[in-house]
C-alpha positions as a LaTeX table, in Angstrom:
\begin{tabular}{lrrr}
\hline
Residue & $x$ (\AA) & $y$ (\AA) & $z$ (\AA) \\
\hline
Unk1 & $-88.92$ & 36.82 & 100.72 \\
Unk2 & $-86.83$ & 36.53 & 97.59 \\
Unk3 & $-87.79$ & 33.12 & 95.92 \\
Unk4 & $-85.44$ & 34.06 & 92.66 \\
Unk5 & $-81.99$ & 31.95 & 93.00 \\
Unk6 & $-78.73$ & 34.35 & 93.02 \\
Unk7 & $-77.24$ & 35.98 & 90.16 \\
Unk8 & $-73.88$ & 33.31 & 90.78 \\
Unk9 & $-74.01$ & 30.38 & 93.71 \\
Unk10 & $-70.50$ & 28.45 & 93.73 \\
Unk11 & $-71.10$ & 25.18 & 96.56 \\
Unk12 & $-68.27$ & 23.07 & 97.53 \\
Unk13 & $-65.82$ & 24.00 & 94.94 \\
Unk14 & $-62.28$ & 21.70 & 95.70 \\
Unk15 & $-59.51$ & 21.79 & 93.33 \\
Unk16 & $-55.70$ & 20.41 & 94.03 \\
Unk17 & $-52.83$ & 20.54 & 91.81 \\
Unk18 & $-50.30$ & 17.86 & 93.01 \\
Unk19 & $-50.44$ & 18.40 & 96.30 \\
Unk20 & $-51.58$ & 21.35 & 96.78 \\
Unk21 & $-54.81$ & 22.15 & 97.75 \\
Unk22 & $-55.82$ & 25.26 & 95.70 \\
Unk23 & $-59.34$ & 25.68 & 96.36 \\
Unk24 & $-60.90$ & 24.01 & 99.77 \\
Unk25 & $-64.64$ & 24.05 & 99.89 \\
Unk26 & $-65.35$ & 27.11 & 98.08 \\
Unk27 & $-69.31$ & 28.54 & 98.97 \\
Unk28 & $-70.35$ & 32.09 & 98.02 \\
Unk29 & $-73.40$ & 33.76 & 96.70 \\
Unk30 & $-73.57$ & 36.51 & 94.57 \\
Unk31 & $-77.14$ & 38.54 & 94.58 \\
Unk32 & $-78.70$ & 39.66 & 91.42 \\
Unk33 & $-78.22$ & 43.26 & 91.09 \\
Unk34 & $-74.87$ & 43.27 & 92.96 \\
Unk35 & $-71.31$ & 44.70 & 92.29 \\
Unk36 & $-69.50$ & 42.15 & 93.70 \\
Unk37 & $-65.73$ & 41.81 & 94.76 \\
Unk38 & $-63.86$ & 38.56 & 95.29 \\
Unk39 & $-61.14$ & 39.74 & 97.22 \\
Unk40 & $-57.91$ & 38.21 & 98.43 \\
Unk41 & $-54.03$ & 38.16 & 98.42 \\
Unk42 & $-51.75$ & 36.70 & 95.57 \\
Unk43 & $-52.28$ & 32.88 & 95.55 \\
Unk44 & $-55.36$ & 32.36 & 97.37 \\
Unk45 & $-57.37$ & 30.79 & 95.12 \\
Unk46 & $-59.41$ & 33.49 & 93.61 \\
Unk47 & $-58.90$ & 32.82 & 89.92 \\
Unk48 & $-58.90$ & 29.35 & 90.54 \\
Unk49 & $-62.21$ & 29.73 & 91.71 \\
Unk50 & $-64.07$ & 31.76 & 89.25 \\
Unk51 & $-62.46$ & 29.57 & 86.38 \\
Unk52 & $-64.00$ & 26.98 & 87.52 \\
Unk53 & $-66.96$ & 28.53 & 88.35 \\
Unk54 & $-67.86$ & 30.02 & 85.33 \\
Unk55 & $-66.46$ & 26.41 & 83.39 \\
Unk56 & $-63.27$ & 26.78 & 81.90 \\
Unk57 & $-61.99$ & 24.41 & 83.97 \\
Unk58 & $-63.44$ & 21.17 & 85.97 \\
Unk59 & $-63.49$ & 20.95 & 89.70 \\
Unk60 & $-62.39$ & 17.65 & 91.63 \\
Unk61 & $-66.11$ & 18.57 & 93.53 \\
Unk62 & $-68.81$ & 21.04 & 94.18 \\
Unk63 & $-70.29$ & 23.41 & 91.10 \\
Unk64 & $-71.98$ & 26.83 & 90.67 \\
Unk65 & $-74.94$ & 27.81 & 89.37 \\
Unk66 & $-75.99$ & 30.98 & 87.43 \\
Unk67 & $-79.88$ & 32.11 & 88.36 \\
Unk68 & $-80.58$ & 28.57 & 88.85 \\
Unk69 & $-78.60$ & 26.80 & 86.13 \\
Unk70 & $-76.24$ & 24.62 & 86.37 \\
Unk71 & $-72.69$ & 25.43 & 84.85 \\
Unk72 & $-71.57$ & 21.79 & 84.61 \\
Unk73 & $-74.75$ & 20.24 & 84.36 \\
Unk74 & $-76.69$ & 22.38 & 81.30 \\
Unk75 & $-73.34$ & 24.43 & 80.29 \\
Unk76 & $-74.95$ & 25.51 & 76.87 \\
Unk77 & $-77.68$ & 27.66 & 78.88 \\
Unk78 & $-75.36$ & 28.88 & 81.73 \\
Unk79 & $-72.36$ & 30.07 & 79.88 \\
Unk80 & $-75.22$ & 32.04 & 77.29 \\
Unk81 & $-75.82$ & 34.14 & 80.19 \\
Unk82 & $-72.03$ & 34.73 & 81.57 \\
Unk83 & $-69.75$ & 36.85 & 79.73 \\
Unk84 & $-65.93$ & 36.74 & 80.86 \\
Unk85 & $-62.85$ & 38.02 & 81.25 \\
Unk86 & $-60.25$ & 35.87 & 82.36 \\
Unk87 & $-57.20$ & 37.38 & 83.94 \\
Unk88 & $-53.94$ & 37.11 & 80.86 \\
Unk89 & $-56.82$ & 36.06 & 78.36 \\
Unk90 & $-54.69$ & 35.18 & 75.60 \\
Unk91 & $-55.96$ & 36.83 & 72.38 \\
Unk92 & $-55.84$ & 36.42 & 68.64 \\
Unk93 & $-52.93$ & 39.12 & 68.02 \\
Unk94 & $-53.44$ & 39.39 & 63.96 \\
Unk95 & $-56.86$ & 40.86 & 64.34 \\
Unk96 & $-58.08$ & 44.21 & 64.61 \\
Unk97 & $-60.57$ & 45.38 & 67.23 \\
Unk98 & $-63.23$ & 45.32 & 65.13 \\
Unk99 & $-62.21$ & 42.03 & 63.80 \\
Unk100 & $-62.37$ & 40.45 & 67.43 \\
Unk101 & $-65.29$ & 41.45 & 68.06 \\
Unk102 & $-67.28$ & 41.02 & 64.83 \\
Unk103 & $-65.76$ & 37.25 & 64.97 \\
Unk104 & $-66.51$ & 37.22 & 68.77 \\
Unk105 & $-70.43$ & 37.92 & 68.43 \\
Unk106 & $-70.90$ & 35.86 & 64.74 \\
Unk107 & $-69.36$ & 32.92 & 67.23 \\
Unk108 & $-72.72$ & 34.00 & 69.65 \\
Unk109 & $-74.79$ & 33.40 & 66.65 \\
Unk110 & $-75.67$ & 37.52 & 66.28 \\
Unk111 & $-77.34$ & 38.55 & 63.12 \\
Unk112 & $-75.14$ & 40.53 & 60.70 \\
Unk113 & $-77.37$ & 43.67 & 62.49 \\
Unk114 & $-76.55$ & 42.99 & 65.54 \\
Unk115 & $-73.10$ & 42.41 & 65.32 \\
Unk116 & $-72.57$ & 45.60 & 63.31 \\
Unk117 & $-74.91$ & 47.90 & 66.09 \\
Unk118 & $-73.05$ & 45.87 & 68.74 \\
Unk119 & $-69.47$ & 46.29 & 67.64 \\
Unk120 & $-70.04$ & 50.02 & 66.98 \\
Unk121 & $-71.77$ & 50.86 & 70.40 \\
Unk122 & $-68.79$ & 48.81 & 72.21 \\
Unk123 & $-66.08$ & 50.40 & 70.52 \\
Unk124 & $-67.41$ & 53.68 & 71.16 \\
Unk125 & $-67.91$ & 53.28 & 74.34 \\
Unk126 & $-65.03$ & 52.20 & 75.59 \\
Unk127 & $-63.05$ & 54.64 & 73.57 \\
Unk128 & $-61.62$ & 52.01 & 71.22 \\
Unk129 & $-63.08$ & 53.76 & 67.48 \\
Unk130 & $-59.85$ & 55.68 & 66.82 \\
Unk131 & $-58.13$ & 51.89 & 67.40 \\
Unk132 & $-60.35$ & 49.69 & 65.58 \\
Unk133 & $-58.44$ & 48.88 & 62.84 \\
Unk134 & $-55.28$ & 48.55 & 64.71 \\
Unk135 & $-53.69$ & 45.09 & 65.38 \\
Unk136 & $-54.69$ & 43.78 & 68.97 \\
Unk137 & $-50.90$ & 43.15 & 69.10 \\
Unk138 & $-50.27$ & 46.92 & 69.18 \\
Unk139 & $-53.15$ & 47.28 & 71.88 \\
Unk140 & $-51.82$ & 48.62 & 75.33 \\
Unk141 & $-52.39$ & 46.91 & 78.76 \\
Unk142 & $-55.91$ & 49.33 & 79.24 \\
Unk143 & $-56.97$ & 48.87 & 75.56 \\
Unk144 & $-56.51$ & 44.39 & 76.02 \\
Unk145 & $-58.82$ & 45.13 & 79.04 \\
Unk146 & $-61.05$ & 46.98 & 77.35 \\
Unk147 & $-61.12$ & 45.03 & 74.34 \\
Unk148 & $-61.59$ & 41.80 & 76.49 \\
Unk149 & $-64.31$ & 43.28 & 78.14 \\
Unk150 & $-66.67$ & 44.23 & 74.96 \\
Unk151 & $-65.69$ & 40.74 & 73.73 \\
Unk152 & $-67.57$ & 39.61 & 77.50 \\
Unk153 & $-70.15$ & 42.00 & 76.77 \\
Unk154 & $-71.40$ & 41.52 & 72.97 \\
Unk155 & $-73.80$ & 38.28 & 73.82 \\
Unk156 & $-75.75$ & 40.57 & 76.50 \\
Unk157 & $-75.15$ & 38.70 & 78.81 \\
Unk158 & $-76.98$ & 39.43 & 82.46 \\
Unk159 & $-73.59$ & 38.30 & 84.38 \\
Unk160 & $-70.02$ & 39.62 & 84.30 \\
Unk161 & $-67.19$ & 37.80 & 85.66 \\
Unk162 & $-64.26$ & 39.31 & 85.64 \\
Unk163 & $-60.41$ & 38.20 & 86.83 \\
Unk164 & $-58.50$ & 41.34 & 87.76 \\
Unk165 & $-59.75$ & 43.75 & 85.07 \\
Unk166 & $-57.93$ & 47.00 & 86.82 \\
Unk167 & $-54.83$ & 45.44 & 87.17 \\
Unk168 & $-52.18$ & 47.57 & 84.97 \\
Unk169 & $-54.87$ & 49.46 & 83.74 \\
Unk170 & $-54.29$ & 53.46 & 83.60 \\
Unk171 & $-56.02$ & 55.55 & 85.63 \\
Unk172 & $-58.20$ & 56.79 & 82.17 \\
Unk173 & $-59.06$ & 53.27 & 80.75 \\
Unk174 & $-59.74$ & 51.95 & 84.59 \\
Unk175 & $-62.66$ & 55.08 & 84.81 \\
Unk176 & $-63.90$ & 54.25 & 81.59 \\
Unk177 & $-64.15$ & 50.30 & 82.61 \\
Unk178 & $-65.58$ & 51.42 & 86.03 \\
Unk179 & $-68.61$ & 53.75 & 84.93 \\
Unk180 & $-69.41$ & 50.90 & 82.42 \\
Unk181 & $-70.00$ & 48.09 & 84.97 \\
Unk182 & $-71.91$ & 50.94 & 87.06 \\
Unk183 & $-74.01$ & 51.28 & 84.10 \\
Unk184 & $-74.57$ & 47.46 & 83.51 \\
Unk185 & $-75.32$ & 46.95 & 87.18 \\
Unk186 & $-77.71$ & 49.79 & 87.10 \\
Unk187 & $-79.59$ & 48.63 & 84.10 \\
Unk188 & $-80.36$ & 45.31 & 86.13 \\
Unk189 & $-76.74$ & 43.14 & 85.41 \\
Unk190 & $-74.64$ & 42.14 & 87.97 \\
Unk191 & $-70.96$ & 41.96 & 88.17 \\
Unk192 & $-68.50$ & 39.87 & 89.55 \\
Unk193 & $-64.67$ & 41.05 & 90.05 \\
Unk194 & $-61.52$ & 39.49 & 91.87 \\
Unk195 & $-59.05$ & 41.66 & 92.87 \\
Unk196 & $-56.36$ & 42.46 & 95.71 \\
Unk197 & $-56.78$ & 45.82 & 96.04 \\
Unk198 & $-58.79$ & 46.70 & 98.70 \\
Unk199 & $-59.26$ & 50.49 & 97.90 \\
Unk200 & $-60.74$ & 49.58 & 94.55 \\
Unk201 & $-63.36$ & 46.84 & 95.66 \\
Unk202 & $-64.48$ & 49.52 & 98.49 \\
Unk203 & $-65.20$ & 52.27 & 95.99 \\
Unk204 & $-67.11$ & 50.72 & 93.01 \\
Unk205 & $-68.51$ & 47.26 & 95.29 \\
Unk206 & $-71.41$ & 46.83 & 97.43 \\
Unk207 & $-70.88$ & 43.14 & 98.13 \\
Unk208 & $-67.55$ & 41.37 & 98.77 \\
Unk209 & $-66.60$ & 38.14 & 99.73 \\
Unk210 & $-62.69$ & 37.55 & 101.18 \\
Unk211 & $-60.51$ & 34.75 & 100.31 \\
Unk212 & $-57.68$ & 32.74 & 101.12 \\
Unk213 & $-56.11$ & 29.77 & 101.77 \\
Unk214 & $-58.73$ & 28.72 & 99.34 \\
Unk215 & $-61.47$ & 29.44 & 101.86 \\
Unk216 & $-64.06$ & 31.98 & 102.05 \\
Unk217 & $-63.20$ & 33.55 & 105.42 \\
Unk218 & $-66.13$ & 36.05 & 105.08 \\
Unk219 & $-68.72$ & 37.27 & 102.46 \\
Unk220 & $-71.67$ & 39.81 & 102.53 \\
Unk221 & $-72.18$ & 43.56 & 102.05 \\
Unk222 & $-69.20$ & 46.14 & 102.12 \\
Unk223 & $-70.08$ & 47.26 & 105.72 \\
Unk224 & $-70.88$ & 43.88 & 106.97 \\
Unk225 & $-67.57$ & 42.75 & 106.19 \\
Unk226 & $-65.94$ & 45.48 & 107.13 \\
Unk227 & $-67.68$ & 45.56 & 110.76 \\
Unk228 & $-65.99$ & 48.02 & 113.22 \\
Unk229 & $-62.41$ & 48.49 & 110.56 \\
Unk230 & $-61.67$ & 52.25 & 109.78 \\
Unk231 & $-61.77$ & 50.87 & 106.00 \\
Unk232 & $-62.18$ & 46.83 & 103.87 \\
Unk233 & $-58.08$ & 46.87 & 103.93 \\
Unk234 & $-57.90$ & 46.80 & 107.56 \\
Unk235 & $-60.66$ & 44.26 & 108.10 \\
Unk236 & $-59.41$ & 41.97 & 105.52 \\
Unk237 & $-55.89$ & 42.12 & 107.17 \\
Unk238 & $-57.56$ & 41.16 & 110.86 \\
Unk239 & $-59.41$ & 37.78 & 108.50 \\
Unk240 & $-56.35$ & 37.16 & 106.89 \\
Unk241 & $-53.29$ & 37.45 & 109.08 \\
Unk242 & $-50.66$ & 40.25 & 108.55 \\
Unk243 & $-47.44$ & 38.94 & 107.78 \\
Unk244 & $-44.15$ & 39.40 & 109.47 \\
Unk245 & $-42.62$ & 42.26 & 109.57 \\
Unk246 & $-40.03$ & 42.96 & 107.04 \\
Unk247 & $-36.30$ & 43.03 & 108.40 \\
Unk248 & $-33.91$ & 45.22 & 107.04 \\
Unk249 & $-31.22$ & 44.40 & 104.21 \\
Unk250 & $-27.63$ & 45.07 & 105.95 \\
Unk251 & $-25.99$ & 44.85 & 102.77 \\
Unk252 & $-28.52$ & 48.32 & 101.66 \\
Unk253 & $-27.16$ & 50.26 & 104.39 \\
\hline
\end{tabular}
């Protein structure tokens, strides 16, 4: 029996806005080692979730925990071990890449060593050298994502959390991202993703947890949620409800 807590435990996460009830009781547990995927359609309280989750932004109850800490409770020690990528992360424009990033890991409290062999491995890596002295204003939708994501990365962190990091990503920058987080996950890491594309979380995820309504209305591995479906879309379709069918337009005829 495993007596190590998970790599991320969220309990009892509630948030409303007005009157709206975003996030309703939130529990899911994400093993160590695991590529997880938070999946769920527009609206159903995944970002919401994580946000609070990893402590950007309080819940009216419940908390989460990162292998046994406390997020709320000993934030200092938690957040040292998260690195994220929140979905439209707003970004210091005027900088270069290497600027981010060198300003990103002196913030971590990296020795002028480390940030240089840190900065140079991540820009390498993700294909961002030829850019690195380009404003991050000039940076395309894949090179924001990747930028974002070796900003998440430069503390070494041993979690990932990450709010859509595909979406409008191109094909090449999305394969570069992908073998990355295999590579993180394989080295011990483990990785947490929302998204709403179900073909996506069923190549490059072996756990997933579904969402909506701002309720967990299944987690566990791929093929446990996915049960008896021919693939995760149709499964997650049967949890969540398909929606009406859409009526012609007379006027397009």
């Amino acid at each position: 029996m495993d007596t190590h807590p998970p790599a991320f435990e969220l309990y009892g996460l509630r948030k409303t806005f007005g009157e709206k009830r975003a996030v309703d009781g939130v529990d899911l547990t994400v093993p160590r080692g695991s590529f997880y995927g938070l999946v769920g359609p527009n609206g159903a309280g995944k970002t919401t979730s994580l946000t609070m989750a990893v402590g950007l932004l309080r819940p009216d109850a419940g908390g989460a925990q990162v292998f046994g800490t406390d997020v709320w409770g000993a934030p200092d020690r938690a957040k040292a071990m998260i690195g994220v990528l929140p979905d439209g992360m707003a970004m210091p424009e005027r900088l270069t890449g290497r600027e981010l990033l060198t300003y990103l890991a002196q913030l971590r409290g990296l020795s002028p060593a480390q940030v240089q062999e840190r900065v140079d491995d991540l820009l390498s890596g993700l294909g961002l050298d030829e850019a690195e002295n380009t404003l991050i204003i000039e940076y395309s939708a894949g090179m924001r994502k990747k930028i974002g994501l070796a900003g998440a990365l430069i503390h070494a962190p041993r979690l990932l959390v990450l709010d859509e990091p595909f979406e409008a990503v191109d094909p090449v920058s999305a394969t570069v991202i992908k073998d990355l987080l295999r590579s993180f996950v394989d080295g011990g890491g483990s990785v947490v993703v929302s998204s709403h594309v179900m073909a996506l979380v069923e190549q490059v995820c072996d756990h997933v947890g579904v969402i909506a309504r701002g309720r967990v209305l299944a987690q566990g591995t791929v093929g446990e949620v996915r049960g008896d479906h021919a693939g995760l879309e149709e499964a997650f379709v049967d949890l969540v409800g398909a929606p009406e069918p859409v009526k012609g337009f007379a006027w397009l005829a």
